[in-house]
PyMOL Python script that loads the backbone (N, CA, C, O; Angstrom):
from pymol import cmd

cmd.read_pdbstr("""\
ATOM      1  N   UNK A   1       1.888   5.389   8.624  1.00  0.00           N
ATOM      2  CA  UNK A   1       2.655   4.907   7.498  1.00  0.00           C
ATOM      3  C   UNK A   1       4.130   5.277   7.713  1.00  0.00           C
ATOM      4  O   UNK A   1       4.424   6.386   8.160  1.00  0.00           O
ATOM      5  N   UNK A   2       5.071   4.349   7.396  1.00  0.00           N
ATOM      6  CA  UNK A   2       6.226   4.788   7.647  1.00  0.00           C
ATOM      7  C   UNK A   2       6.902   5.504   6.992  1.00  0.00           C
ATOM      8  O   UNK A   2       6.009   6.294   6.686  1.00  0.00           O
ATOM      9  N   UNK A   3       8.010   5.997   6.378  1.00  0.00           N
ATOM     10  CA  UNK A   3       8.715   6.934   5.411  1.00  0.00           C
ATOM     11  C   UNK A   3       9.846   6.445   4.542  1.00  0.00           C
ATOM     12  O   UNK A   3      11.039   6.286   4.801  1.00  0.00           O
ATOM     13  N   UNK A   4       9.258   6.281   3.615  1.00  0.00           N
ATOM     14  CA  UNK A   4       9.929   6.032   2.177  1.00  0.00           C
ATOM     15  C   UNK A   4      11.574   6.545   2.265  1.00  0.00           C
ATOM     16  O   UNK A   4      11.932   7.650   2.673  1.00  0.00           O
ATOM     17  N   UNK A   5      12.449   5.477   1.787  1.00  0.00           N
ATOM     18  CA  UNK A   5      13.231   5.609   1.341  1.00  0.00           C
ATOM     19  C   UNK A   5      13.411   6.252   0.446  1.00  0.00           C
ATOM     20  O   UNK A   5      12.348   6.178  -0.171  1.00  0.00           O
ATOM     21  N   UNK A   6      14.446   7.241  -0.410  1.00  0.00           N
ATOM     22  CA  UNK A   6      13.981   7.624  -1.907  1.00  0.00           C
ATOM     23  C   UNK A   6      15.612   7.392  -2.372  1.00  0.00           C
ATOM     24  O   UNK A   6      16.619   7.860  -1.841  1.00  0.00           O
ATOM     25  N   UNK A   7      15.510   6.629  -3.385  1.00  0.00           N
ATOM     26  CA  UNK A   7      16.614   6.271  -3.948  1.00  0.00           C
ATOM     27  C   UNK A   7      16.633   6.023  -5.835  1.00  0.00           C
ATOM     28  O   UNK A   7      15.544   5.675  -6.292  1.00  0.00           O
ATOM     29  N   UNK A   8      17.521   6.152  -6.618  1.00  0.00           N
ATOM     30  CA  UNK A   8      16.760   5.771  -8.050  1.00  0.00           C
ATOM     31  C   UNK A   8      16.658   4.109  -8.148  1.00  0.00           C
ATOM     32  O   UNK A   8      17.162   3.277  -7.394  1.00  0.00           O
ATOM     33  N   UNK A   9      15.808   3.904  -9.372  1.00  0.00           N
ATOM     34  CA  UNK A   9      15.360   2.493  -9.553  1.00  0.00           C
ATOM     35  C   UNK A   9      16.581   1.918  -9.964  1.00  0.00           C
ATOM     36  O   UNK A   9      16.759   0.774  -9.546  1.00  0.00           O
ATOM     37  N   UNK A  10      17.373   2.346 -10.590  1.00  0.00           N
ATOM     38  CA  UNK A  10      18.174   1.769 -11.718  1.00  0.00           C
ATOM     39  C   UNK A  10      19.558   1.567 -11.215  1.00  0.00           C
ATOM     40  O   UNK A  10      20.246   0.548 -11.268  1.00  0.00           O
ATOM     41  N   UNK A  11      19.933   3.170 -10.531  1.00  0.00           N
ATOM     42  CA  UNK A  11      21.551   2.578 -10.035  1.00  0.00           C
ATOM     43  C   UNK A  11      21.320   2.520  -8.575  1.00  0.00           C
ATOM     44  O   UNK A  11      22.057   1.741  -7.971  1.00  0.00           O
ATOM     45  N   UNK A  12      20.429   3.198  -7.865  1.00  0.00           N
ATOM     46  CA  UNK A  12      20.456   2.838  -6.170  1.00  0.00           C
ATOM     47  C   UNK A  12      21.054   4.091  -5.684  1.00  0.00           C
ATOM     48  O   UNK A  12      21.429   4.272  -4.525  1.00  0.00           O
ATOM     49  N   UNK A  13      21.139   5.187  -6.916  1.00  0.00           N
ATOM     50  CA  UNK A  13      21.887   6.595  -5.608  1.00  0.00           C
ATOM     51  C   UNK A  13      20.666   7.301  -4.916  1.00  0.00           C
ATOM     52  O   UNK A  13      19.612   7.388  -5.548  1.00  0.00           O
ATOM     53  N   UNK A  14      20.780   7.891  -3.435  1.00  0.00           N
ATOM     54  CA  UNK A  14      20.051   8.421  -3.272  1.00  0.00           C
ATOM     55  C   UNK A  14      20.384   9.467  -3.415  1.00  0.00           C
ATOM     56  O   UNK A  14      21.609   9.464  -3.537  1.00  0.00           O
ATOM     57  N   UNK A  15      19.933  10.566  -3.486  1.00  0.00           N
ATOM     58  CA  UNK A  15      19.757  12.634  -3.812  1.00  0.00           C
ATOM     59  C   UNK A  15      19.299  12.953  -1.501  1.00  0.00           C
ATOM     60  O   UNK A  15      18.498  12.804  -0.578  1.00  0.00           O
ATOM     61  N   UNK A  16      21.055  13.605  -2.088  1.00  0.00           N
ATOM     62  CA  UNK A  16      20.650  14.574  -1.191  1.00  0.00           C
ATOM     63  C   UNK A  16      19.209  15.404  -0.271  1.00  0.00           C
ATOM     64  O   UNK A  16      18.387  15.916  -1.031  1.00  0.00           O
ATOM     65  N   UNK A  17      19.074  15.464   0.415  1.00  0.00           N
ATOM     66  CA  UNK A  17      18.577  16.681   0.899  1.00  0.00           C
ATOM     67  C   UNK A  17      18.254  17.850   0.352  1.00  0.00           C
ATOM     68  O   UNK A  17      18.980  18.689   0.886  1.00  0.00           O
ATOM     69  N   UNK A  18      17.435  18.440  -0.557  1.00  0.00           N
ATOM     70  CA  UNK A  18      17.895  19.716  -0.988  1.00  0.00           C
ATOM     71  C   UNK A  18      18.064  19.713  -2.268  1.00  0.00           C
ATOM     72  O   UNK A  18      17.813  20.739  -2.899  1.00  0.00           O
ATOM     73  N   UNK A  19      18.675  18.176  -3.128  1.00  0.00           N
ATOM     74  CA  UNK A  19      18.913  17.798  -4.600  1.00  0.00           C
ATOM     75  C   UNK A  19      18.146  18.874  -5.602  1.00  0.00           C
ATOM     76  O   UNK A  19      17.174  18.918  -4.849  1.00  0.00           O
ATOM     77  N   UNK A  20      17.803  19.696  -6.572  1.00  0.00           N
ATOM     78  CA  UNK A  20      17.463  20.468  -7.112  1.00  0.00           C
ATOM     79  C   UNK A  20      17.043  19.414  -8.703  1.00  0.00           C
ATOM     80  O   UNK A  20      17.892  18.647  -9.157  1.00  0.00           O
ATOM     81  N   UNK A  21      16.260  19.499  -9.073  1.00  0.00           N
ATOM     82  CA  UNK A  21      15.447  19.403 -10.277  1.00  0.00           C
ATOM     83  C   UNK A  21      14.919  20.567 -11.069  1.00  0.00           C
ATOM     84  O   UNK A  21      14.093  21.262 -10.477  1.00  0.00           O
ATOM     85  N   UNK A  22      15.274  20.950 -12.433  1.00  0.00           N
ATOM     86  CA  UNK A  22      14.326  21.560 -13.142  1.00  0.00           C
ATOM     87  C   UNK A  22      13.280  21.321 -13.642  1.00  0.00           C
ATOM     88  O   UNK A  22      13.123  20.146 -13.973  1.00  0.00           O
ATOM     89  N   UNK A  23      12.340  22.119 -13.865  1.00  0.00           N
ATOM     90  CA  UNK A  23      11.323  22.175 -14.792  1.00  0.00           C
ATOM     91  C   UNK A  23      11.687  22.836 -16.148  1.00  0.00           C
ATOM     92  O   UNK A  23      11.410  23.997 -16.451  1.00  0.00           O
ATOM     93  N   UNK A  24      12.473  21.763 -17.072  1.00  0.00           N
ATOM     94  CA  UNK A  24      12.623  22.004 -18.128  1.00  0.00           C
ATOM     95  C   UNK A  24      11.870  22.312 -19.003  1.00  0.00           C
ATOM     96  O   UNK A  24      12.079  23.173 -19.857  1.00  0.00           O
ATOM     97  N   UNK A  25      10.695  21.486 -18.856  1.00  0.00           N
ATOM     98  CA  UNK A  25       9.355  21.245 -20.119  1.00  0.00           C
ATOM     99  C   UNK A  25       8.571  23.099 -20.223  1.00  0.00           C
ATOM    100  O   UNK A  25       8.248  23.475 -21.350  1.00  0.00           O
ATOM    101  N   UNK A  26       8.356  24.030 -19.075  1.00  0.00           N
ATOM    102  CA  UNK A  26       7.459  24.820 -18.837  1.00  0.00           C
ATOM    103  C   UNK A  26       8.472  26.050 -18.366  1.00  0.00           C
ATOM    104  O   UNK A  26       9.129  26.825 -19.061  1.00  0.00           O
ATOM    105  N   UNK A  27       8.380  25.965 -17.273  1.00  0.00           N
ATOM    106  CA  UNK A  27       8.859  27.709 -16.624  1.00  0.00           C
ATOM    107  C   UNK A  27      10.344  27.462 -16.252  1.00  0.00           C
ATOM    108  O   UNK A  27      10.982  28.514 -16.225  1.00  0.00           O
ATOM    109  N   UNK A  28      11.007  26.438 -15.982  1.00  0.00           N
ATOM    110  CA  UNK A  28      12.440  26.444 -15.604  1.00  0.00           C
ATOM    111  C   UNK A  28      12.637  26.681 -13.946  1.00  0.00           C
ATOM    112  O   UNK A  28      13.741  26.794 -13.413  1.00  0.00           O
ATOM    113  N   UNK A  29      11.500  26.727 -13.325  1.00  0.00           N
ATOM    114  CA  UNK A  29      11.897  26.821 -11.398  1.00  0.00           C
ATOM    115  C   UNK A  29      13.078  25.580 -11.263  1.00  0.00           C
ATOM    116  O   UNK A  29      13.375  24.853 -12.211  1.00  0.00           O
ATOM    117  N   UNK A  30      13.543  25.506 -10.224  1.00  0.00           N
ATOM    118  CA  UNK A  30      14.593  24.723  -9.322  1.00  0.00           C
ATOM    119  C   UNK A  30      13.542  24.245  -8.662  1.00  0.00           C
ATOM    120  O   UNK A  30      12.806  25.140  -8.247  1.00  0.00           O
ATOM    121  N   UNK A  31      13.153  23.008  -8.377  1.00  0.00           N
ATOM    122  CA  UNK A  31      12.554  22.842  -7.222  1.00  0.00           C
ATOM    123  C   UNK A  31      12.854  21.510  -6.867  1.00  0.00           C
ATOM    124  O   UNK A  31      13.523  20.879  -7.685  1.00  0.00           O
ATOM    125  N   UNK A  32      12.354  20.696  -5.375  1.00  0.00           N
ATOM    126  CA  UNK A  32      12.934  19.393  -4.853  1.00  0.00           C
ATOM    127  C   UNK A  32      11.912  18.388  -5.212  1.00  0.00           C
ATOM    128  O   UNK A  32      11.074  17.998  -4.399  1.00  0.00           O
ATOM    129  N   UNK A  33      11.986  17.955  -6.474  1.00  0.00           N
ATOM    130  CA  UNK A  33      10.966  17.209  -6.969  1.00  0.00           C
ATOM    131  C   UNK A  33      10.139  16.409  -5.594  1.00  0.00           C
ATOM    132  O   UNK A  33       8.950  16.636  -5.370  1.00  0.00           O
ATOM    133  N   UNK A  34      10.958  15.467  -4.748  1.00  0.00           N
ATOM    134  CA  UNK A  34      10.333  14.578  -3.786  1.00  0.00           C
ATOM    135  C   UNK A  34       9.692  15.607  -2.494  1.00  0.00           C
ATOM    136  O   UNK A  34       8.717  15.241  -1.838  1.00  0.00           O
ATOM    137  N   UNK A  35      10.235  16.633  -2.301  1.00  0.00           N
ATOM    138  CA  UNK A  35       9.233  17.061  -1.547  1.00  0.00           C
ATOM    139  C   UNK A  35       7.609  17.589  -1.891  1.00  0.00           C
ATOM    140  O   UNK A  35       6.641  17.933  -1.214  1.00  0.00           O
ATOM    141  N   UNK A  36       7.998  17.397  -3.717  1.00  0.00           N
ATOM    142  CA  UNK A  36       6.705  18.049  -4.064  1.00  0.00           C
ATOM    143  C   UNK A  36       5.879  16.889  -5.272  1.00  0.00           C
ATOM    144  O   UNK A  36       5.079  17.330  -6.098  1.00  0.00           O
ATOM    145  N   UNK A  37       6.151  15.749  -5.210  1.00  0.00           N
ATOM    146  CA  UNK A  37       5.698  14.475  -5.343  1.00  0.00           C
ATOM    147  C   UNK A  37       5.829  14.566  -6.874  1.00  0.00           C
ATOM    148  O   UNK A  37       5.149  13.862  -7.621  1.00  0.00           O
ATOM    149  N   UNK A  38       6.817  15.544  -7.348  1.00  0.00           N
ATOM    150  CA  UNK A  38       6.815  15.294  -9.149  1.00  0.00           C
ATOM    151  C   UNK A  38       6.407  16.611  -9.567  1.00  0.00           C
ATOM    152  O   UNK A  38       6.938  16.880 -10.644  1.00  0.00           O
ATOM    153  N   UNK A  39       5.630  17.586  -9.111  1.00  0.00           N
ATOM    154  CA  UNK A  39       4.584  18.772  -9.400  1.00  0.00           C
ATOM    155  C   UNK A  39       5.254  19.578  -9.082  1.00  0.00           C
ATOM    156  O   UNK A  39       5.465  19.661  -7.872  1.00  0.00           O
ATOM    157  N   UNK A  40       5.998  20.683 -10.114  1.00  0.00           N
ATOM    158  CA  UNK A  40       6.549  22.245 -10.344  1.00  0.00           C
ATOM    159  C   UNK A  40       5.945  22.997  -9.137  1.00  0.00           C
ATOM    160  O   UNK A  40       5.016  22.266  -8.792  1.00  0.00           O
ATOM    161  N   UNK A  41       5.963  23.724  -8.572  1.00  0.00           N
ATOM    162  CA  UNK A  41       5.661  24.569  -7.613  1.00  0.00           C
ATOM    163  C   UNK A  41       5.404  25.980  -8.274  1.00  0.00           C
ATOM    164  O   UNK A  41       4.687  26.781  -7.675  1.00  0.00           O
ATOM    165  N   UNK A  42       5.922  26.283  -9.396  1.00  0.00           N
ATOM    166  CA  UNK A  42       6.084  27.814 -10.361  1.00  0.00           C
ATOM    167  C   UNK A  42       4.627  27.080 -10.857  1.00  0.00           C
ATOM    168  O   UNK A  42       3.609  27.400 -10.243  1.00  0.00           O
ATOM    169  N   UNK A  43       4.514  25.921 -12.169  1.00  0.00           N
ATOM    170  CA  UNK A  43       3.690  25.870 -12.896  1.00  0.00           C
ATOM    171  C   UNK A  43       2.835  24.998 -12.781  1.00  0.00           C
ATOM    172  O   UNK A  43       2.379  24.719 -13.889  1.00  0.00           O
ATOM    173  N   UNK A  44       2.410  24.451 -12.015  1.00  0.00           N
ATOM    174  CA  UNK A  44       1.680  22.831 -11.294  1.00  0.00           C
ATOM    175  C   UNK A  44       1.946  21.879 -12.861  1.00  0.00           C
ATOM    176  O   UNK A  44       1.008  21.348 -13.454  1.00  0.00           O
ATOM    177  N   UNK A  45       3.347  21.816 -13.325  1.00  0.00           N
ATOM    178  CA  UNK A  45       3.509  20.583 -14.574  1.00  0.00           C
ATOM    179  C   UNK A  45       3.875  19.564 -13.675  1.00  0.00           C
ATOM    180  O   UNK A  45       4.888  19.607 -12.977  1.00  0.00           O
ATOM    181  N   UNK A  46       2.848  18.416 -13.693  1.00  0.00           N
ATOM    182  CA  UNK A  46       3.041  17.109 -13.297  1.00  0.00           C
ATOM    183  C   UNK A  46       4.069  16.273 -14.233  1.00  0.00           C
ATOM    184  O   UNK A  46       3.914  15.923 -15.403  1.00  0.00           O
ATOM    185  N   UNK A  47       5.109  16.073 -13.408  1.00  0.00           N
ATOM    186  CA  UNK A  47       6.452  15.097 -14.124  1.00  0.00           C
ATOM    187  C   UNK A  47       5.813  13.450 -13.995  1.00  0.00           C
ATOM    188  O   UNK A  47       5.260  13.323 -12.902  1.00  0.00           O
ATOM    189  N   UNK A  48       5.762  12.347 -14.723  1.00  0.00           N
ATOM    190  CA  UNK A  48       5.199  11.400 -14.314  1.00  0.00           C
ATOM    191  C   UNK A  48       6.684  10.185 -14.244  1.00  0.00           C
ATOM    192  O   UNK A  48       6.651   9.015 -13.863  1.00  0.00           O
ATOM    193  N   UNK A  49       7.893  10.985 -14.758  1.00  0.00           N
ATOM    194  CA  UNK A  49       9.052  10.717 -15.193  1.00  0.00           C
ATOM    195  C   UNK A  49       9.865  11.434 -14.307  1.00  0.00           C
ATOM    196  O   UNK A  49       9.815  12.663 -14.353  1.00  0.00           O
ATOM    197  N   UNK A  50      10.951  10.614 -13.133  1.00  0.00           N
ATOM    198  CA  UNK A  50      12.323  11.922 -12.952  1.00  0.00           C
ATOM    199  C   UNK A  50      13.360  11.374 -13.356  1.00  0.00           C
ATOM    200  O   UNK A  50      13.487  10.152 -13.278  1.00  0.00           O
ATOM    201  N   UNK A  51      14.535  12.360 -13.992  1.00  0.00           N
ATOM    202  CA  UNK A  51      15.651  11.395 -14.080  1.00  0.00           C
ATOM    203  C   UNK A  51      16.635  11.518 -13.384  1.00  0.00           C
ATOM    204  O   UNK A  51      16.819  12.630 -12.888  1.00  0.00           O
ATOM    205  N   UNK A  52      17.746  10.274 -13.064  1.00  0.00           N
ATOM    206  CA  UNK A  52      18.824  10.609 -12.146  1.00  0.00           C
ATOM    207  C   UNK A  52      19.898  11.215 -12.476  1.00  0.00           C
ATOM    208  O   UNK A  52      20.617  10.945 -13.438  1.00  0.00           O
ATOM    209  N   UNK A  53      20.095  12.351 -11.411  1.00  0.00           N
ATOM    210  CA  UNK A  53      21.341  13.334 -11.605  1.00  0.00           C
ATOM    211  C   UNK A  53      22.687  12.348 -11.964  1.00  0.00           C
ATOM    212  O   UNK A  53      23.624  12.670 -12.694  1.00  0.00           O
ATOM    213  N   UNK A  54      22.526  11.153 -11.297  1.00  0.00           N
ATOM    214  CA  UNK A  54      23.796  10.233 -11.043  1.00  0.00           C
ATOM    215  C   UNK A  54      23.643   9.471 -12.359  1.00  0.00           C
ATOM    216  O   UNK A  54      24.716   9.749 -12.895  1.00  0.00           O
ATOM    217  N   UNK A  55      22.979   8.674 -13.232  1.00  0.00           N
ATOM    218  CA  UNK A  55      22.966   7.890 -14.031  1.00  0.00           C
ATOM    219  C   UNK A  55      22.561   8.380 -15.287  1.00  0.00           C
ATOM    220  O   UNK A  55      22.888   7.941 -16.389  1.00  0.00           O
ATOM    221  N   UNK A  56      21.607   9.601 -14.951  1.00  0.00           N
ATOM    222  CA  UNK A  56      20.784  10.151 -16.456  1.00  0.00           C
ATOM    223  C   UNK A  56      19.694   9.423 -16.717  1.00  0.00           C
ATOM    224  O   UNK A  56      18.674   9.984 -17.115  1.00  0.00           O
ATOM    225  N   UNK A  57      19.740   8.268 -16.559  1.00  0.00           N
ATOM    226  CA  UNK A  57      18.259   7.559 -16.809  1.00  0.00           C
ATOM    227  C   UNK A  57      17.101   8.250 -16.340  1.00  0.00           C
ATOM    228  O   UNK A  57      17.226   9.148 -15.508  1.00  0.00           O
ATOM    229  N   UNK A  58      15.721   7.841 -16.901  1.00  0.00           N
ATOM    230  CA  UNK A  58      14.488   7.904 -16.766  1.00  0.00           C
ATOM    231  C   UNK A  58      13.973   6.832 -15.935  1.00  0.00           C
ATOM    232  O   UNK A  58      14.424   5.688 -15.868  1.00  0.00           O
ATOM    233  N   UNK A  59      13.007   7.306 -15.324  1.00  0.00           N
ATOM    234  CA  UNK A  59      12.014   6.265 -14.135  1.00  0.00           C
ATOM    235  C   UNK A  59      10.976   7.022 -13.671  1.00  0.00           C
ATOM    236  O   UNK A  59      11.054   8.233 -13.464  1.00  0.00           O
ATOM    237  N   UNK A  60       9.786   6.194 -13.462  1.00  0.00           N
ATOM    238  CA  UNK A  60       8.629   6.792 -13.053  1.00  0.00           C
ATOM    239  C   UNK A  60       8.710   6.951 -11.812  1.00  0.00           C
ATOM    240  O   UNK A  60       9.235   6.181 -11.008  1.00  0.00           O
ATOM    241  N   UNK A  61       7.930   8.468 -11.500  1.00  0.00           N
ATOM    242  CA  UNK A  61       8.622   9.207 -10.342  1.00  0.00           C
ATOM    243  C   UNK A  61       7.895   8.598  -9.267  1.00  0.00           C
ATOM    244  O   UNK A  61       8.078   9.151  -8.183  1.00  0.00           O
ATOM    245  N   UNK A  62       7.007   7.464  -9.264  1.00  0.00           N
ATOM    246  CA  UNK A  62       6.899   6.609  -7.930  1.00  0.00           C
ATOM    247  C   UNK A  62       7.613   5.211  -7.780  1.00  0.00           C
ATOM    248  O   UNK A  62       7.610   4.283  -6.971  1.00  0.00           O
ATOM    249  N   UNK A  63       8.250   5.546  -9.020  1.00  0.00           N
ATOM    250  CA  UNK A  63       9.515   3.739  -8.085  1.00  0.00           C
ATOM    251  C   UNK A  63      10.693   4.246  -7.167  1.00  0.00           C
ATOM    252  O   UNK A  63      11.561   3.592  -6.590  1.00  0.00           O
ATOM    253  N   UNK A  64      10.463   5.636  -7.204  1.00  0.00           N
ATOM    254  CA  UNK A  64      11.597   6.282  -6.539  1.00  0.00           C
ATOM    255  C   UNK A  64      11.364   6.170  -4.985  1.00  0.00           C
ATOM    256  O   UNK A  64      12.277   5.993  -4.179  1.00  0.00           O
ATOM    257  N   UNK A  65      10.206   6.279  -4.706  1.00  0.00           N
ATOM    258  CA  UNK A  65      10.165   5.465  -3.595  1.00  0.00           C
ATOM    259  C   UNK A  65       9.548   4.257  -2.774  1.00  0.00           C
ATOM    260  O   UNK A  65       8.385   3.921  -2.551  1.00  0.00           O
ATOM    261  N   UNK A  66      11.143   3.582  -2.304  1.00  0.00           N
ATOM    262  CA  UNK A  66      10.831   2.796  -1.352  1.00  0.00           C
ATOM    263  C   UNK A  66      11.161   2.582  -0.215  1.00  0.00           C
ATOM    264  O   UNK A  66      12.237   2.758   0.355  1.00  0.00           O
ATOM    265  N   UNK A  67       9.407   1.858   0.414  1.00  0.00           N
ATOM    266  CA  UNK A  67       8.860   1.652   2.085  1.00  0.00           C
ATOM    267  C   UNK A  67       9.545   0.422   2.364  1.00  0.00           C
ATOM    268  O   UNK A  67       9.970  -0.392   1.544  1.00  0.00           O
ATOM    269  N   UNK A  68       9.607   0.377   3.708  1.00  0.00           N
ATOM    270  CA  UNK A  68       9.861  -0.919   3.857  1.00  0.00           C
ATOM    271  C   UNK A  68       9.039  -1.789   4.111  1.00  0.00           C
ATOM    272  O   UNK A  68       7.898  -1.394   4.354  1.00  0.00           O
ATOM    273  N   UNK A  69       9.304  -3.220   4.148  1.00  0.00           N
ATOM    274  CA  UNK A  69       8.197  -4.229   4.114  1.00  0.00           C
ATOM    275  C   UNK A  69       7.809  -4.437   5.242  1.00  0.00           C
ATOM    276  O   UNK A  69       8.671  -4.637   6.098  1.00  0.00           O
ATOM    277  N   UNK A  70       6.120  -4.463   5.694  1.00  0.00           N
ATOM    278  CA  UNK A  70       5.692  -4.572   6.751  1.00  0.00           C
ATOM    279  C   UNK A  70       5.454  -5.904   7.346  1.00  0.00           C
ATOM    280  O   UNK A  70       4.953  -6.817   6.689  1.00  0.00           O
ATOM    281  N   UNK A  71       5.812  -6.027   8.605  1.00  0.00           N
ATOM    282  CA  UNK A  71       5.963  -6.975   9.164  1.00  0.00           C
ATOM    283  C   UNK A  71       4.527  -7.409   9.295  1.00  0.00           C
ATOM    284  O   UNK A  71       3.602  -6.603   9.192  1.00  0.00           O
ATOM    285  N   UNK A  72       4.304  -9.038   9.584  1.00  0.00           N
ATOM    286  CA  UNK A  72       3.082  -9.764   9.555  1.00  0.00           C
ATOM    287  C   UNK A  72       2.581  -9.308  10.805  1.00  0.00           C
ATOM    288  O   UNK A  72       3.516  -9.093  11.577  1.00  0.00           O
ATOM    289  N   UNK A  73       1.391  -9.062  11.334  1.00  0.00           N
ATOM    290  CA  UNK A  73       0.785  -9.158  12.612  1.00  0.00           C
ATOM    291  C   UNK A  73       0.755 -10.486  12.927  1.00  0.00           C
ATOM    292  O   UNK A  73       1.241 -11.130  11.997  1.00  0.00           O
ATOM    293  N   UNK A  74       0.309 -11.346  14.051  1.00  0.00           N
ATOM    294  CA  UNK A  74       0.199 -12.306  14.600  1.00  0.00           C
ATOM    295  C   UNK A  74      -1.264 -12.536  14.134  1.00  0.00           C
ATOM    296  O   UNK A  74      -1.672 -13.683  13.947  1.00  0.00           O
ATOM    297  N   UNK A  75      -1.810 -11.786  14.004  1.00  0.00           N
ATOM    298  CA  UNK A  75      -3.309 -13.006  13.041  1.00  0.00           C
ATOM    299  C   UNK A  75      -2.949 -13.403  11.724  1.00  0.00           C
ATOM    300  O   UNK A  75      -3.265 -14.519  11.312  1.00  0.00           O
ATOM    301  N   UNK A  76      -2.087 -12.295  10.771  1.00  0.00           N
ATOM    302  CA  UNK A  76      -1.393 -12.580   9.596  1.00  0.00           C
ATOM    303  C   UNK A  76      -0.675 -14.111   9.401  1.00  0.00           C
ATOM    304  O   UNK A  76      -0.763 -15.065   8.628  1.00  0.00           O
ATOM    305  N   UNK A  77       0.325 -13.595  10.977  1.00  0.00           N
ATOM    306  CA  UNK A  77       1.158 -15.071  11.321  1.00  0.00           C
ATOM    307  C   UNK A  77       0.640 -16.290  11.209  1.00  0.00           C
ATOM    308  O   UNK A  77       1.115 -17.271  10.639  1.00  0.00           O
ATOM    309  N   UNK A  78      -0.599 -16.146  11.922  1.00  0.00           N
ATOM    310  CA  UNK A  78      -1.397 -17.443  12.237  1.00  0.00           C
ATOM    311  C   UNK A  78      -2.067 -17.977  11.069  1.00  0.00           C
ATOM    312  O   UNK A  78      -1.943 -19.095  10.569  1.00  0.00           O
ATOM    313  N   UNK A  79      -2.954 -16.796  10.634  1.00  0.00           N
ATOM    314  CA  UNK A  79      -3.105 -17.412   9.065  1.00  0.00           C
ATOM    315  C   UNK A  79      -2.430 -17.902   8.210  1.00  0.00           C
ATOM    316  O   UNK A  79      -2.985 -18.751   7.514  1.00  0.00           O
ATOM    317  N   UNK A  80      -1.325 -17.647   7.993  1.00  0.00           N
ATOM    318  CA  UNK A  80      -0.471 -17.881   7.232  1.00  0.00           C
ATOM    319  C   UNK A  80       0.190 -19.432   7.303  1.00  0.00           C
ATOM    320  O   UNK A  80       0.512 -20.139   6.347  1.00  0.00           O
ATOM    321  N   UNK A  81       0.320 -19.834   9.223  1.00  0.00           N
ATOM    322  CA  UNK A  81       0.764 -20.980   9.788  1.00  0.00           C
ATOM    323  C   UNK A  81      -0.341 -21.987   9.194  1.00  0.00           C
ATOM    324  O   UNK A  81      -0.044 -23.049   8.647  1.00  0.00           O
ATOM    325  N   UNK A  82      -1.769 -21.477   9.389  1.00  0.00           N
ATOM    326  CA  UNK A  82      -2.738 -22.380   9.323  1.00  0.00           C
ATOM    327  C   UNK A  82      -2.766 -22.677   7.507  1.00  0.00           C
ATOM    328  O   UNK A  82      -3.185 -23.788   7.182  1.00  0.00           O
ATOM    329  N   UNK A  83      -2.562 -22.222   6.965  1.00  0.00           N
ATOM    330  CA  UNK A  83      -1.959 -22.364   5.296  1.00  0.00           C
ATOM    331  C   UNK A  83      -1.468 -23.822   4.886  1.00  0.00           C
ATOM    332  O   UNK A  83      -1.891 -24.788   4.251  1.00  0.00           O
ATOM    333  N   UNK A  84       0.065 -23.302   5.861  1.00  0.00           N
ATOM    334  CA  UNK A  84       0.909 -23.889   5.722  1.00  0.00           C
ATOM    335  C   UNK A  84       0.714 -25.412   6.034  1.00  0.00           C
ATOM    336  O   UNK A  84       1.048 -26.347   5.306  1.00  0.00           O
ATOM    337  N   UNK A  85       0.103 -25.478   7.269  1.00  0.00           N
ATOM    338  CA  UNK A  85      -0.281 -27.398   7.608  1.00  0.00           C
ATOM    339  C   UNK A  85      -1.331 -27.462   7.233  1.00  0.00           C
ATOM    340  O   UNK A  85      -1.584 -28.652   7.426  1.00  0.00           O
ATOM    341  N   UNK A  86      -2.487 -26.879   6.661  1.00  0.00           N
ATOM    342  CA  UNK A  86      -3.460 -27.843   6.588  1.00  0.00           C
ATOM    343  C   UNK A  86      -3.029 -28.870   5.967  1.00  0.00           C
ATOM    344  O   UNK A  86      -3.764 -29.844   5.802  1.00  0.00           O
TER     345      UNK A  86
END
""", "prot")
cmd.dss("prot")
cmd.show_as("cartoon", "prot")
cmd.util.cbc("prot")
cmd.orient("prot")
């Protein structure tokens, strides 16, 4: 699988390396939300929400990332050709 882009939904900034998130709701750790898929590391509180340092908005913490689009294989291709003229 290839590796996700991570950028926000809304304005397009991406976060640093390192970017820091709290866990406001529970214990208050610092932690790098995307290395830890949303889940506190102090309190296992699952965020299902992150928001951007850059915009403030809210977004669900898997539109944050995106893969890129995978290219067709050549049976894909072909199927796809054979679609097209029948």
């Amino acid at each position: 699988m290839q590796k996700a882009s991570i950028y926000c939904p809304k304005c397009k900034w991406e976060p640093p390396r390192a970017a820091l998130w709290e866990c406001l709701e529970v214990c208050g750790c610092l932690f790098d939300t995307f290395e830890t898929g949303g889940t506190c590391p102090e309190c296992h509180e699952k965020f299902e929400h992150t928001q951007c340092i850059m915009c403030g908005q809210f977004s669900p913490h898997r539109e944050w990332y995106h893969y890129p689009k995978k290219a067709p294989t050549c049976k894909e291709s072909e199927t796809e050709d054979e679609e097209i003229y029948v």
